[in-house]
ROKOL-505239 format. One line per 4 residues: for each residue x, y, z of N, C-alpha, C. Coordinates in Angstrom, 2 decimals. Layout:
X:Y:Z:X:Y:Z:X:Y:Z; ... $
***
This chain:
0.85:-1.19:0.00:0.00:0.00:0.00:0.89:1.25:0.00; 0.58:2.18:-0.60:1.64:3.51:-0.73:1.26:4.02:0.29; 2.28:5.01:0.46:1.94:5.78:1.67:1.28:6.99:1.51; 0.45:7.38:3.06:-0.79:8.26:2.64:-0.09:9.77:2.73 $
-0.79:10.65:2.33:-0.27:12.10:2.10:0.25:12.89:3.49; 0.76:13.90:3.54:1.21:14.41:4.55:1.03:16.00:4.78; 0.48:16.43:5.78:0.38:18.07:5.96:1.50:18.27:6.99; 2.34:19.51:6.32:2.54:20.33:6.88:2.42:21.60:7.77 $
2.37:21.53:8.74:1.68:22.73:9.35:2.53:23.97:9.73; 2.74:25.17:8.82:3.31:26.45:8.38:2.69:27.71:8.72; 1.60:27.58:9.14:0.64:28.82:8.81:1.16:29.58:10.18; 1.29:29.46:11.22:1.29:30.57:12.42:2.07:31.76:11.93 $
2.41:32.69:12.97:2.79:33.68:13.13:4.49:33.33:13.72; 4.57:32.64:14.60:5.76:33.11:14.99:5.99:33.55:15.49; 4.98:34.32:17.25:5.31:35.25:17.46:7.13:35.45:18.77; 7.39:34.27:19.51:8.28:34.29:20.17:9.43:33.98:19.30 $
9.48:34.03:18.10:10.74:33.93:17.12:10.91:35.35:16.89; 10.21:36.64:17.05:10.29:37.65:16.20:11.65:38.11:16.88; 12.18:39.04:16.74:12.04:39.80:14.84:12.02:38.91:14.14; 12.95:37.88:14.21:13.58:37.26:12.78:11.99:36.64:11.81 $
10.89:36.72:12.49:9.44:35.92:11.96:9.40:36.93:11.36; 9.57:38.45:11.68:8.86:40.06:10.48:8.70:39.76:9.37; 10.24:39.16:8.59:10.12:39.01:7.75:10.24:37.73:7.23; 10.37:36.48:7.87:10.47:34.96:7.54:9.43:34.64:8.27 $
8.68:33.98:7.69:7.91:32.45:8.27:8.97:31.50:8.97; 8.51:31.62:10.11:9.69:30.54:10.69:10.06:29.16:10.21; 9.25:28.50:9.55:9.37:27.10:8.91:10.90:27.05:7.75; 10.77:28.46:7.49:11.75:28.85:6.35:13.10:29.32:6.73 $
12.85:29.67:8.23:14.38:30.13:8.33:15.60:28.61:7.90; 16.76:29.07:8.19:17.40:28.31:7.93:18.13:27.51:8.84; 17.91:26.11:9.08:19.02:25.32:10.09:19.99:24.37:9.43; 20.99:24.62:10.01:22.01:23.75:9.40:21.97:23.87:7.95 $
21.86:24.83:7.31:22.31:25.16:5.82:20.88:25.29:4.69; 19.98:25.11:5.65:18.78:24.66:4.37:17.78:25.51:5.58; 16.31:25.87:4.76:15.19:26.25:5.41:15.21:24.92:6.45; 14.25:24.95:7.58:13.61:24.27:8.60:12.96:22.87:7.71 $
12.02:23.44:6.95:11.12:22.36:6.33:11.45:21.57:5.68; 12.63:22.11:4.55:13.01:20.97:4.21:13.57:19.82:4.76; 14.16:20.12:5.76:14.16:18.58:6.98:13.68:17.61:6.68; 11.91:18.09:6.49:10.49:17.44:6.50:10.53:16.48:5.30 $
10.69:17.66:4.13:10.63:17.31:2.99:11.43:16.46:2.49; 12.44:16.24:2.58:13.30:15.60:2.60:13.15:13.83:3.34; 12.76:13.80:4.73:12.18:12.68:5.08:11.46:12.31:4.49; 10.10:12.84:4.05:8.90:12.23:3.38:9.17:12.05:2.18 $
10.18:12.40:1.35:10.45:11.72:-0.13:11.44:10.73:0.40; 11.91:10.20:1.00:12.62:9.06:1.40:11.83:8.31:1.91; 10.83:8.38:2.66:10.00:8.03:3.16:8.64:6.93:2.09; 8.64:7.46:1.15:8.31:7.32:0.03:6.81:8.14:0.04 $
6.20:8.91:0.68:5.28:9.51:0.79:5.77:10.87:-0.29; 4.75:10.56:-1.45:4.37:11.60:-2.73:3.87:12.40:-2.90; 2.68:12.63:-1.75:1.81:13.86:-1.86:2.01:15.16:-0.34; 2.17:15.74:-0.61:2.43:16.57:0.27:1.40:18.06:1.03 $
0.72:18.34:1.86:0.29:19.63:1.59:0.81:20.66:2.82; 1.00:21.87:2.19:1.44:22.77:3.41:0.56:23.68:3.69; -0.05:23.73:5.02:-0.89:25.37:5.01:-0.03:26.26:5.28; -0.39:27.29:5.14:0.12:28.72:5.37:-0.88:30.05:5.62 $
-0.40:30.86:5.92:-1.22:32.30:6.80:0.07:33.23:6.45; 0.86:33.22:7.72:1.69:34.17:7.41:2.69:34.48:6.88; 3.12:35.46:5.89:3.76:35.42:4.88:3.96:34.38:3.81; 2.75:34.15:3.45:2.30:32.73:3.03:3.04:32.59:1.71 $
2.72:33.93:0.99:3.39:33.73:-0.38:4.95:33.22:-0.76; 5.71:33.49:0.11:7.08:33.14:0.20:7.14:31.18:0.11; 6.31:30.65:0.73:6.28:28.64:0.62:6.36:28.80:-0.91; 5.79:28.69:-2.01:5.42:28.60:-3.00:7.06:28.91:-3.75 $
7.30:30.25:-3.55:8.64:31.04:-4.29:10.04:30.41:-4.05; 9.83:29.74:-2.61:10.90:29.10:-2.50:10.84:27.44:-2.76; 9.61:26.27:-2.13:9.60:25.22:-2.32:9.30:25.04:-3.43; 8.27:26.24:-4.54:7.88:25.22:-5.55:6.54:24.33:-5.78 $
6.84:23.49:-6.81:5.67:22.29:-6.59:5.92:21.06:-6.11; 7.30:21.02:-5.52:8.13:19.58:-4.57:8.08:18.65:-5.82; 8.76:19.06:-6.98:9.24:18.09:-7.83:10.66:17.98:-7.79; 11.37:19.05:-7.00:12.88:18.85:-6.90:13.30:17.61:-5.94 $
12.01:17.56:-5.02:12.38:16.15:-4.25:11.46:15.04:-4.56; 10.79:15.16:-5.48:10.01:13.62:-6.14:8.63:14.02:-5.58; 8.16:15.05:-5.01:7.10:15.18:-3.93:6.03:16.10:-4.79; 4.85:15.72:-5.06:3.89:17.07:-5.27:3.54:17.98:-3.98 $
3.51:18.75:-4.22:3.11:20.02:-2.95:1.87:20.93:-3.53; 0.97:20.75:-2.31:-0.34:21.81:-2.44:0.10:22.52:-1.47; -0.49:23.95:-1.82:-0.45:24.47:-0.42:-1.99:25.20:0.32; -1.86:25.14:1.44:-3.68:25.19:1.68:-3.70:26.70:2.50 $
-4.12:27.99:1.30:-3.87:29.36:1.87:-4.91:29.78:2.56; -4.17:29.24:4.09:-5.58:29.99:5.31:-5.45:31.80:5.00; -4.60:32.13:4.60:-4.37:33.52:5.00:-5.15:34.79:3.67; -4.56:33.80:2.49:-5.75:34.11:1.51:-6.91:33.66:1.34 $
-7.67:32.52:1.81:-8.59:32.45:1.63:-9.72:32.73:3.12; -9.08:32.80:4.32:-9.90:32.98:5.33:-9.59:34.16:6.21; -8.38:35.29:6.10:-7.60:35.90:6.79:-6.60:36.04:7.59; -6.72:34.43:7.74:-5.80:34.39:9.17:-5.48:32.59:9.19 $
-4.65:32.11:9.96:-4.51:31.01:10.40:-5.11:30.12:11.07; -6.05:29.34:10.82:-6.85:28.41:11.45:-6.62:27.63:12.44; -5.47:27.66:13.51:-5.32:26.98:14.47:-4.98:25.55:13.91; -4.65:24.64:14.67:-4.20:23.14:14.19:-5.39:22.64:13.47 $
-6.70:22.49:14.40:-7.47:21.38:13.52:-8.42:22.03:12.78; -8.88:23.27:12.76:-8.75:24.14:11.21:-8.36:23.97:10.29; -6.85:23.86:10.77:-6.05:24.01:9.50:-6.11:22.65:8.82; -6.28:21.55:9.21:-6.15:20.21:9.00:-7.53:20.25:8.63 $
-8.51:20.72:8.79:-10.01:20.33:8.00:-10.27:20.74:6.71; -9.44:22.03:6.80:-9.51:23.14:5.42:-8.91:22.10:4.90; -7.76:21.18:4.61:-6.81:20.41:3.84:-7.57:19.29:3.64; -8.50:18.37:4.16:-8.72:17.10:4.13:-9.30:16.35:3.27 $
-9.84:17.40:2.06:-10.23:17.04:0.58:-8.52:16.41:-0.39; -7.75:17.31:0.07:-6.73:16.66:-0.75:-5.90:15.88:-0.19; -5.53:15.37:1.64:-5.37:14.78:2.61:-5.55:13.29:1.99; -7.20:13.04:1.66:-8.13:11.97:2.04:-8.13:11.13:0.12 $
-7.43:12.37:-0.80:-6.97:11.45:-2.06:-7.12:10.54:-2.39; -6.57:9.23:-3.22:-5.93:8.49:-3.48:-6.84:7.21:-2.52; -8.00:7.56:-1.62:-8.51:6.41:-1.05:-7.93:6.13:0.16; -7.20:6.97:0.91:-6.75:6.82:2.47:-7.69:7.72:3.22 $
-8.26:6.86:4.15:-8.74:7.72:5.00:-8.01:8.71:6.29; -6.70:8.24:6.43:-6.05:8.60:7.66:-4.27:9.51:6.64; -3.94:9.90:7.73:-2.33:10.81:7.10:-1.42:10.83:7.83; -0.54:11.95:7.15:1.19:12.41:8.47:0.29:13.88:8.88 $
1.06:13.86:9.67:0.92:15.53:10.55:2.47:15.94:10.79; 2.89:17.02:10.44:4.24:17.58:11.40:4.53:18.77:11.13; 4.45:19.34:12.77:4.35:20.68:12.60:5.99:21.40:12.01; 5.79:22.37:10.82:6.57:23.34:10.36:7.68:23.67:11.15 $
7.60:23.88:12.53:8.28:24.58:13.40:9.34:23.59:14.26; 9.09:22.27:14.35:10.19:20.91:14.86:11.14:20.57:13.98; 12.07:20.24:14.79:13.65:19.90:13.90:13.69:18.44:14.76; 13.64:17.84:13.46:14.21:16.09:14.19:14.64:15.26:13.00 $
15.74:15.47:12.40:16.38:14.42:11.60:16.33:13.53:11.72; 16.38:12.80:12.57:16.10:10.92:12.52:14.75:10.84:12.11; 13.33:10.98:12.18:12.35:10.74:12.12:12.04:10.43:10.47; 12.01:8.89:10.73:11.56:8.40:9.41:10.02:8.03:8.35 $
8.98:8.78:9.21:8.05:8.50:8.90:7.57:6.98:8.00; 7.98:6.20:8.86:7.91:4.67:8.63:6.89:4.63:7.93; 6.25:3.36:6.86:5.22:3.39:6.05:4.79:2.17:6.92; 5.45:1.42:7.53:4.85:0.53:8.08:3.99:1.07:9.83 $
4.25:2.09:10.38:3.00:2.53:10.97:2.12:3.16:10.58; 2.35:3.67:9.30:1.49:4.15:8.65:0.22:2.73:8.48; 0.82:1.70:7.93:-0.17:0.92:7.91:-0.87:-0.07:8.85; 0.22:-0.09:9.95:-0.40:-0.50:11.24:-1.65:0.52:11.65 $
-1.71:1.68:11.56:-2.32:2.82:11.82:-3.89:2.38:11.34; -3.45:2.43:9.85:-4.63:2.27:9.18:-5.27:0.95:9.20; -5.40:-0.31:10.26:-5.93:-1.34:10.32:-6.16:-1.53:11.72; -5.78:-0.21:12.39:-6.09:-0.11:13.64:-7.56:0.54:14.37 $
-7.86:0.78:15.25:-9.49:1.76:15.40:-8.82:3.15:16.12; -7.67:3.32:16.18:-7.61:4.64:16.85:-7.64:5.69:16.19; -8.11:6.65:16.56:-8.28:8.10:15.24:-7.40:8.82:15.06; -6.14:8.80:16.19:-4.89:9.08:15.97:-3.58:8.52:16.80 $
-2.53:8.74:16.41:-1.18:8.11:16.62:-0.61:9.42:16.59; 0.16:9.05:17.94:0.71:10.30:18.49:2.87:9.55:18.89; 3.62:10.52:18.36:5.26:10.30:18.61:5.19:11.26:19.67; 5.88:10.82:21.16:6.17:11.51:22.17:7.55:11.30:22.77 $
8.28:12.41:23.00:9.36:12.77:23.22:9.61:13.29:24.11; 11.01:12.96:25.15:11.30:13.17:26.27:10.72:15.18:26.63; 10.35:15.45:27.74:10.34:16.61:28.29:11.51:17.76:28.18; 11.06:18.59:27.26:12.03:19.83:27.55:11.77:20.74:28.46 $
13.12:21.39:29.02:13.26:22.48:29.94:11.91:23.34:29.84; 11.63:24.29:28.74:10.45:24.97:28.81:9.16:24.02:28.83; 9.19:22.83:28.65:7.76:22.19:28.89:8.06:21.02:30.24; 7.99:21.04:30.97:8.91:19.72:32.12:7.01:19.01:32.92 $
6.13:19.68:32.18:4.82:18.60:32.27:4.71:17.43:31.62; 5.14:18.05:30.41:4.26:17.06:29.36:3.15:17.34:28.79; 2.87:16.37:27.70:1.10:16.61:27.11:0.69:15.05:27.58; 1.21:14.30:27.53:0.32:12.39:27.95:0.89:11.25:28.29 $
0.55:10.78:28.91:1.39:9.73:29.55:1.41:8.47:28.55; 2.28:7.29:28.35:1.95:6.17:27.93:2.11:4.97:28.08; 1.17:4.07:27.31:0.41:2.81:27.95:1.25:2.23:26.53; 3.35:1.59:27.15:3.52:0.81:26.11:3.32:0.26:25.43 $
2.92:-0.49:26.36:2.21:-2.12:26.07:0.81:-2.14:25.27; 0.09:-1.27:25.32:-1.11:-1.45:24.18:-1.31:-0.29:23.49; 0.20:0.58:23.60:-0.05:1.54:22.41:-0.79:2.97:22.12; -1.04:3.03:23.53:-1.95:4.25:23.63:-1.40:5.22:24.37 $
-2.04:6.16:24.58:-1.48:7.46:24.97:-1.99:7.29:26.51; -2.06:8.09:28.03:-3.05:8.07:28.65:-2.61:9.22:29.53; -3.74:9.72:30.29:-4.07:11.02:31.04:-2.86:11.21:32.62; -2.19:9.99:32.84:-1.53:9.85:33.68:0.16:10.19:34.22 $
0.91:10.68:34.77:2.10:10.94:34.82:2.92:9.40:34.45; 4.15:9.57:34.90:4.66:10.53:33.99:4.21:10.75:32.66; 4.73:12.00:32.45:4.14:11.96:30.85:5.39:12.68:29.87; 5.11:12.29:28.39:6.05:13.23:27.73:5.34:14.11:26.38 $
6.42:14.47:25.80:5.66:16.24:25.39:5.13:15.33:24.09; 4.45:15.61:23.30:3.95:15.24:22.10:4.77:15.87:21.01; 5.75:15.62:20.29:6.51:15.40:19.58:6.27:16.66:17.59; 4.66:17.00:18.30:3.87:17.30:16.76:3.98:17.03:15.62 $
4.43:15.55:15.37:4.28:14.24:14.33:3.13:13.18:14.62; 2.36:12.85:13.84:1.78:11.97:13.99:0.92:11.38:12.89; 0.04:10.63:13.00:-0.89:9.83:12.11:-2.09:10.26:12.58; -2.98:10.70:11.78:-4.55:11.05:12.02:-5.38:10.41:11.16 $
-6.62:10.15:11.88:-7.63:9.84:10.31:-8.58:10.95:10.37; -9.79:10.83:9.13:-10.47:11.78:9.08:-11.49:12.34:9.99; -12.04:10.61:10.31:-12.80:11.13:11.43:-12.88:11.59:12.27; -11.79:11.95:12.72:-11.27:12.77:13.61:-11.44:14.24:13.63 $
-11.87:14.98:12.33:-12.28:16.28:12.41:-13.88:16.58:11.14; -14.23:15.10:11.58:-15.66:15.71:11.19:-16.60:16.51:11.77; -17.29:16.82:10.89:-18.02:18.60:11.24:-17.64:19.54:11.37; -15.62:19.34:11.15:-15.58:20.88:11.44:-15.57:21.50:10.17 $
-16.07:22.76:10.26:-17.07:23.73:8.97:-15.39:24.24:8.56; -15.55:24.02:6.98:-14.61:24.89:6.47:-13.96:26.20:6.70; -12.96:26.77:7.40:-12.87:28.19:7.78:-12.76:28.57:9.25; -13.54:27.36:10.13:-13.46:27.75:11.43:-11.75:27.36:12.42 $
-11.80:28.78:12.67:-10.42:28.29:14.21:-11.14:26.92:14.55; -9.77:26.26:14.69:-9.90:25.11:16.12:-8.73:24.82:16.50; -8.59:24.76:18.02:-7.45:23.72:18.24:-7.45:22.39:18.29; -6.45:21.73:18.31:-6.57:20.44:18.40:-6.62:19.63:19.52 $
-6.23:20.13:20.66:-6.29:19.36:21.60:-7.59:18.85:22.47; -7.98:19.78:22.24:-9.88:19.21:22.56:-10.09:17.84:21.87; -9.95:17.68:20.61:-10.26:16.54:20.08:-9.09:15.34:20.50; -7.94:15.42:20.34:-6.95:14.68:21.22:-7.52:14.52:22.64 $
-7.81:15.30:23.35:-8.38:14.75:24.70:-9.52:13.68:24.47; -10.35:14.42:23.68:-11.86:13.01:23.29:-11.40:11.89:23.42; -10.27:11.99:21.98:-9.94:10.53:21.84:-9.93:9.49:22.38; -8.80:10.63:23.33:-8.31:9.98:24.69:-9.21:9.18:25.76 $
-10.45:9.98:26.08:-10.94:9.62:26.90:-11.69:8.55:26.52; -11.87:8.27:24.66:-12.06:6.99:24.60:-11.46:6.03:24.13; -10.17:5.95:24.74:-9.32:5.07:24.53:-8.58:4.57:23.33; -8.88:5.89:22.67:-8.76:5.76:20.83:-7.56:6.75:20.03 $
-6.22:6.86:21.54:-5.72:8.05:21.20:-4.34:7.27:21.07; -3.61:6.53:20.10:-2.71:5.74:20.08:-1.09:6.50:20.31; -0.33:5.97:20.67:0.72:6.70:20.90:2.39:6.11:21.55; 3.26:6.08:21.20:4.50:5.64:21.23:5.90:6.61:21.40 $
6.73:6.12:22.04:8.03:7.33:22.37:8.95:6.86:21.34; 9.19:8.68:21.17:10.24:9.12:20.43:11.81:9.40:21.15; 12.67:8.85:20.79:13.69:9.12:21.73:15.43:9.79:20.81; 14.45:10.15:19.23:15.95:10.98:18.62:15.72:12.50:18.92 $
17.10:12.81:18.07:16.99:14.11:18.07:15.88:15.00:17.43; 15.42:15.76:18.79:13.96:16.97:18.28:14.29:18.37:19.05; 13.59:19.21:18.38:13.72:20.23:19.04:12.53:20.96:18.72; 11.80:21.76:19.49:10.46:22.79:18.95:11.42:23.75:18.96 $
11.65:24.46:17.34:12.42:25.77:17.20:11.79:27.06:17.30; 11.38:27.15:19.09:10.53:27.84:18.98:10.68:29.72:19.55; 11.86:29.67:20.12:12.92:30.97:20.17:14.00:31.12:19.46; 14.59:32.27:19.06:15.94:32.64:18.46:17.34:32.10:19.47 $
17.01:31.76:20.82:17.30:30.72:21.38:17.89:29.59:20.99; 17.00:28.78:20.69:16.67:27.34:19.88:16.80:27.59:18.59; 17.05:28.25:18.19:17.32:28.32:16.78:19.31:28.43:16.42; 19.41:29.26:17.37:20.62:29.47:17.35:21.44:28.30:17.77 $
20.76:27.06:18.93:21.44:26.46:19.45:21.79:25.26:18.93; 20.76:25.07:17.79:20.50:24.15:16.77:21.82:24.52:15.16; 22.43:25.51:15.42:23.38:26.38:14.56:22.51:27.04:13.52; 21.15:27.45:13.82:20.85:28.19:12.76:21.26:29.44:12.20 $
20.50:30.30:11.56:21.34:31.22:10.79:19.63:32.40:10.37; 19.79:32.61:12.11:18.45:33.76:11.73:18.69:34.66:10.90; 19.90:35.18:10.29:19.80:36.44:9.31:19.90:35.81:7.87; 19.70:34.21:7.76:19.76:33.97:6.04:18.69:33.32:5.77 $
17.38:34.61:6.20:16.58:34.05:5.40:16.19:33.83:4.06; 15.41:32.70:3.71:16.00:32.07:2.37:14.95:33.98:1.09; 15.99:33.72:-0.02:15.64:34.73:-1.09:15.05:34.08:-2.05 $
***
């Protein structure tokens, strides 16, 4: 079975990256020699996953000028413009509903998720959980990764042994990679904010929120901080 399509999630603002967000979309700055995303991009054409979509909001027009149509990496790329077509950025599961006509393609009901803004080179977006995924009943699959300094809660605890996520300590941070299916954001109306974690909690509470630890290198590049520490290069943003 091929593997199912993948969203990117690009659209925010950026706002604890600024300045350097004024004029870059943070997905685009550059780490280790290349924009952020291509990281992504790069995995998922190795990965063997072909279809690609990115939303965007802010400074949206710049994805397009620089990625293209992802034929330089074997990949088609849509991109799903919250910012032109709704004003603004739709929050996570917004943004993932506005996309799920071209998501749901090819006859998969379920996908990748990974947010724009994480750096994790090892992450191989395996095709084989992809298809464990999809013969499974959970509505999503969640990669969780040890606790960082700025987050030392966590988002969910987990239940090795049968694969699930759960409400209990310890817990670790959610990784913002994962596997979703559709049903997971039915009814939500084209256009509307949502976050996602409301529906991740549902899941949860019915036992339908699957989930496994991540233990390579990640980082949420989510200060000039972390950007820097990662050797980025906040003043080359890409032209």
């Amino acid at each position: 079975m091929p593997q199912p399509a993948a969203l990117i999630l690009a659209a925010g603002r950026g706002e604890r990256m600024r300045p350097l967000t004024d004029a870059c979309p943070k997905p685009l700055l550059h780490v280790r020699g290349k924009p952020l995303i291509e990281w992504h991009l790069e995995a998922l054409a190795a990965a063997g996953v072909s279809q690609v979509v990115i939303n965007t909001a802010w400074l949206e027009e710049q994805f397009p000028a620089i990625l293209g149509n992802g034929s330089r990496w074997g990949l088609s790329i849509r991109y799903s413009t919250e910012g032109r077509d709704h004003g603004g950025a739709l929050e996570t599961a917004g943004g993932i509903a506005k996309a799920l006509p071209w998501l749901t393609q090819g006859g998969h009901d379920h996908f990748w998720v990974i947010s724009g803004d994480v750096f994790t080179p090892g992450f191989g977006f395996d095709a084989g959980a992809a298809l464990r995924f999809a013969q499974a009943r959970t509505l999503a699959h969640l990669w969780l990764v040890p606790n960082a300094p700025h987050h030392p809660v966590g988002d969910f605890g987990l239940d090795a042994a049968r694969g699930l996520a759960t409400a209990e300590p310890p817990r670790r941070t959610w990784a913002s990679i994962g596997l979703f299916r559709a049903a997971l954001f039915e009814g939500i109306p084209v256009g509307r904010p949502m976050k996602l974690r409301p529906l991740l909690d549902a899941a949860l509470g019915a036992g339908r929120l699957g989930a496994q630890a991540w233990d390579g290198e990640w980082t949420d590049v989510g200060t000039p901080e972390r950007l820097a520490a990662l050797g980025g290069e906040p003043s080359a943003a890409p032209s």
